[in-house]
Structures are given as structure tokens and as C-alpha cells.
N, C-alpha and C positions, 0 to 999 in steps of 0.2 A: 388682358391676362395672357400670359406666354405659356403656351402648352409645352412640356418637356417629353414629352409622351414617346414623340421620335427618337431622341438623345439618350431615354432609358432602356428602349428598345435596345437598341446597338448594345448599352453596357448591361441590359440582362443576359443576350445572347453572347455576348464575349464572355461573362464570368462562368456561363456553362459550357461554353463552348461547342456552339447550336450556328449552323451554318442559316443560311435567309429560310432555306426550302425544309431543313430540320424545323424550324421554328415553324411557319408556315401550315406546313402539314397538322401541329398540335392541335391548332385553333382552325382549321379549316379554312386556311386565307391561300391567295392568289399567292406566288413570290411577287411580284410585279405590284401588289394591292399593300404588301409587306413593306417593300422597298419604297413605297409613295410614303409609307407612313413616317419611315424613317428618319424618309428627308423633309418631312415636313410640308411633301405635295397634296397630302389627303388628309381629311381628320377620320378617328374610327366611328364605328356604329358604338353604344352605350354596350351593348351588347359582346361585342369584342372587348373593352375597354376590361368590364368585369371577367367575363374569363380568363383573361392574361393576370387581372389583381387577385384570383381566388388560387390559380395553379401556382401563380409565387409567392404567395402570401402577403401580398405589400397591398396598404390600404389603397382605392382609387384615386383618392387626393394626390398622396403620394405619387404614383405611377404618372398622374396627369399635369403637374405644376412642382412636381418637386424636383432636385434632380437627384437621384439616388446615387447612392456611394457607392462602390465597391463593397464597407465593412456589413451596409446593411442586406445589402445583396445577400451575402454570405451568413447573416442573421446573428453576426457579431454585435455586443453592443458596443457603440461608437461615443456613447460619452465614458464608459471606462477606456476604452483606445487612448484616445485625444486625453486624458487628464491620471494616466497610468503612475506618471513620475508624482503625483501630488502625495499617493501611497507609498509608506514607509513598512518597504518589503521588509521582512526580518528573515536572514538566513539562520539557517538552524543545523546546530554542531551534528556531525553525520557519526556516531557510535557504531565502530566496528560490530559486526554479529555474526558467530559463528553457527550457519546451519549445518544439521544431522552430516552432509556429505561433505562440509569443512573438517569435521571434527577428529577425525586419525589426522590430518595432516598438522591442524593444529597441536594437538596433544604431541607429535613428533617433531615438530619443529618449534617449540616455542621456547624452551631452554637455550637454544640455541641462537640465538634471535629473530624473531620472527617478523617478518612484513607483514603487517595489516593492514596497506593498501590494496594486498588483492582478496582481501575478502569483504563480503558484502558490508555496507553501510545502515544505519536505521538512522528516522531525523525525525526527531519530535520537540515538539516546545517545552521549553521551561526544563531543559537536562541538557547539562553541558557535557562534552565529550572525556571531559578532565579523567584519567585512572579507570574510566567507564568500559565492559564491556558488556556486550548485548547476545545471547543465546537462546537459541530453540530447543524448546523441550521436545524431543524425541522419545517418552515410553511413559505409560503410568503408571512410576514409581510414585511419586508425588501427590495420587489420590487418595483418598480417605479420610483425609484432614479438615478442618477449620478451612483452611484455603486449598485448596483444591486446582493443579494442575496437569492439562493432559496437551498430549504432540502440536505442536505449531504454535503454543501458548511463547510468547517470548519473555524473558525474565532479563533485567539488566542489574549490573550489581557494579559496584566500585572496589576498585583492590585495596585491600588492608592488609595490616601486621596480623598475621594468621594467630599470635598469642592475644589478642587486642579483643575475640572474638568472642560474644556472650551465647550461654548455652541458648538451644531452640531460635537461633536464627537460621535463615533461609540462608545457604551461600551455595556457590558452584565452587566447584577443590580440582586443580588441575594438581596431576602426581604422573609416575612416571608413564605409565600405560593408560591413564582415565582421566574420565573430564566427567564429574559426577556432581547432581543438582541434589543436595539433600538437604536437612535438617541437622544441625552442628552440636556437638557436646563436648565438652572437655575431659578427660579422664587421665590425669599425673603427666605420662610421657606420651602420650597418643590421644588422639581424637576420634570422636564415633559418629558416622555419620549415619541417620538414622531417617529412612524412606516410613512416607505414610502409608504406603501400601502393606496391608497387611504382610502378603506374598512374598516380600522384597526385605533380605535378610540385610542385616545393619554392618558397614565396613566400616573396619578398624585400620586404622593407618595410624602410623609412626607419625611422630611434629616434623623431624627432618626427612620424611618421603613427600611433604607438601611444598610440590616449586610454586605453587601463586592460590591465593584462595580471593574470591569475591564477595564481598557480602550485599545479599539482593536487595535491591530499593525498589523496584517498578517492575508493573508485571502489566504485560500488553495479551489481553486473551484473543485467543484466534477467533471465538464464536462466541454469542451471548448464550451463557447456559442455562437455557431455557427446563423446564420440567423434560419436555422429549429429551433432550439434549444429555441430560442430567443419566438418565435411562440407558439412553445409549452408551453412554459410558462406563457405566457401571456394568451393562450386558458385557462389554469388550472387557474390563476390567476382570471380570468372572473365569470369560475364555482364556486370556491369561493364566491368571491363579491356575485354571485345569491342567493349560497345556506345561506351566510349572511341575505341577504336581506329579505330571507321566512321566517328564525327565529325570526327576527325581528318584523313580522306582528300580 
């Protein structure tokens, strides 16, 4: 049987990059007792053998008859390496998403024609990029409700014919100064958009003040709302309402 014991040496200390006497020192060996081993002038004590297989984690087999690779070194696994191409990666359509500190620039350049290669992308399966954009909920207007969202929550919605649009859907309404996530109604020449937050009074817009409306399909929550969770938000939702209420007076 062929000991590789030497041969792994050398390629454990190259992948960490452990000179003879750095290595040496670990296990309390000679450089000289080190360097025999290497080359195959010495064999070790059982003793030695295990310490070196328990500090790198590689079975004693392995370390003594195997000869180890770099990818396992590294603790990569090496049959995904070697058989990577047999997997049929799916790329996935990357959907513009405007966050909180996108949002003025979008709202003011988007009439205009707007690049959305410089702003952030979202990739998820099974939703193609087609008419698609993707938003961060920035305030809890949108609590209260059946569904229920609050800040970092992402909502994606496809562009429609803003007349096309049935009452109590979720859409985001881009208009000349706002980028607003609400709850849609119809009412003759105008629309009302109407927030589940109690606190959050209902905006009326004109049909020709709306440049782009969304209507929402997919909602990506930033946290799972747990009971605490649930609590929380309703505490901050409360603070709101008050700190409303002061402005008001």
C-alpha cells in the first residue's frame, strides 16, 4: 500500500498557506521530522497521524492513502464541482425595484424616459420581467386590512390600462409628484385611492393626472409575522396615528 501521507502534507500546507516550521510548531514536530515526512523518509507515529486528521477535518484513511484534492481541502463538495454542467441552471428575469431612496428620482424622471438599468433588480422564479415592476413599501399606510403591509414588505405589480382597473385592487399609481401603494376605486372622472390605515386619509386624483398605474400580483414580506411581530406593529402603527394627530392640531 502507498502511503500519500507526505504528498497531503505539502498540499494541506499550501492550501493554508503554512510554511514547514508554521506547521511543525501545531503538532509539536521537529521541522526536520516534518520534512522527512514529506518526502517520504519517515513514517509518522499513529499519534501524529490523528492530530493532523482531527485539526483538518479529513478522515485518517483519507489523509494516509488517499491523495486529497484541493476542492476537499477547502471542504467544497467535489462531486457537485466535477458534474456542475449536468445541472440545468435556470436564469431568472431580474424585475426593476424601486427602493424608499429611488423613489423622488423615479417619480421625477419617469415621464421623461427613464433608465432602469440603474436601479436595483429583484430575481425570483416563476415571474417574468414582461411590464413588471417591483417596490418597497416605505410607511404603514397599508395596515389594517385582510392583508396587511408594512416597510421593506416588496410588492410587484404589472402595468395596465389605468381604465381596465377593478374596484379594491392593490395597485401602485405613479402621478405627477407621488408614487402611492393603495387600494383603487373608481368614481366617474377620478379615482380614490384608499389606505387601510385608519389614520391615512383617501387621495383623489384626476384619470388624466395618472402617468403609469400597476396592478399588484406578488408580495414578498420582509419578516414572517409572527404574534410578536404582529404587536410590534401595531405599537409603531399607534405612534403614528398620535404623532398624526399632533400635526393636525
Amino acid at each position: 500500500m502507498v502511503l500519500m501521507f507526505g504528498k497531503n502534507l505539502k498540499k494541506i500546507r499550501s492550501v493554508h498557506s503554512m510554511s514547514q516550521q508554521d506547521f511543525a510548531d501545531i503538532f509539536e514536530l521537529k521541522r526536520g521530522t516534518l520534512g522527512a515526512y514529506e518526502e517520504g523518509r519517515s513514517n509518522p507515529k499513529l499519534e501524529t497521524v490523528i492530530k493532523i486528521a482531527n485539526h483538518f477535518s479529513i478522515g485518517i484513511e483519507e489523509l494516509l492513502i488517499k491523495e486529497l484534492t484541493v476542492n476537499r481541502l477547502l471542504k467544497f463538495n467535489e462531486l457537485l464541482a466535477v458534474e456542475s454542467d449536468a445541472f440545468n441552471v435556470v436564469a431568472f428575469d431580474g424585475i426593476p425595484c424601486i427602493l424608499p431612496n429611488d423613489k423622488h428620482d423615479f417619480i421625477k424622471t419617469f415621464s421623461s424616459g427613464i433608465n432602469l438599468d440603474k436601479f436595483s433588480v429583484i430575481k425570483i422564479p416563476n415571474v417574468d420581467n414582461t411590464n413588471r415592476m417591483a417596490f418597497s413599501v416605505d410607511d404603514l399606510s397599508m395596515t389594517g386590512g385582510a392583508i396587511e403591509f408594512f416597510p421593506k414588505d416588496i410588492v410587484i405589480g404589472t402595468e395596465c390600462d389605468k381604465l381596465s382597473i377593478e374596484d379594491k385592487t392593490f395597485v401602485v399609481t405613479l402621478t405627477q409628484n407621488e408614487l402611492l401603494f393603495r387600494k383603487f376605486f373608481k368614481a366617474d372622472d377620478h379615482f380614490i385611492l384608499k389606505a387601510d390605515h385608519h389614520g391615512v386619509a383617501d387621495v383623489v386624483i384626476s384619470v388624466k393626472d395618472v402617468i403609469c398605474i400597476w396592478k399588484i400580483e406578488h408580495i414578498i414580506q420582509y419578516g414572517i409575522n409572527s404574534r410578536e411581530i404582529f404587536l410590534e406593529n401595531r405599537l409603531a402603527t399607534i405612534e403614528q396615528t398620535i404623532a398624526s394627530l399632533k400635526n393636525n392640531k
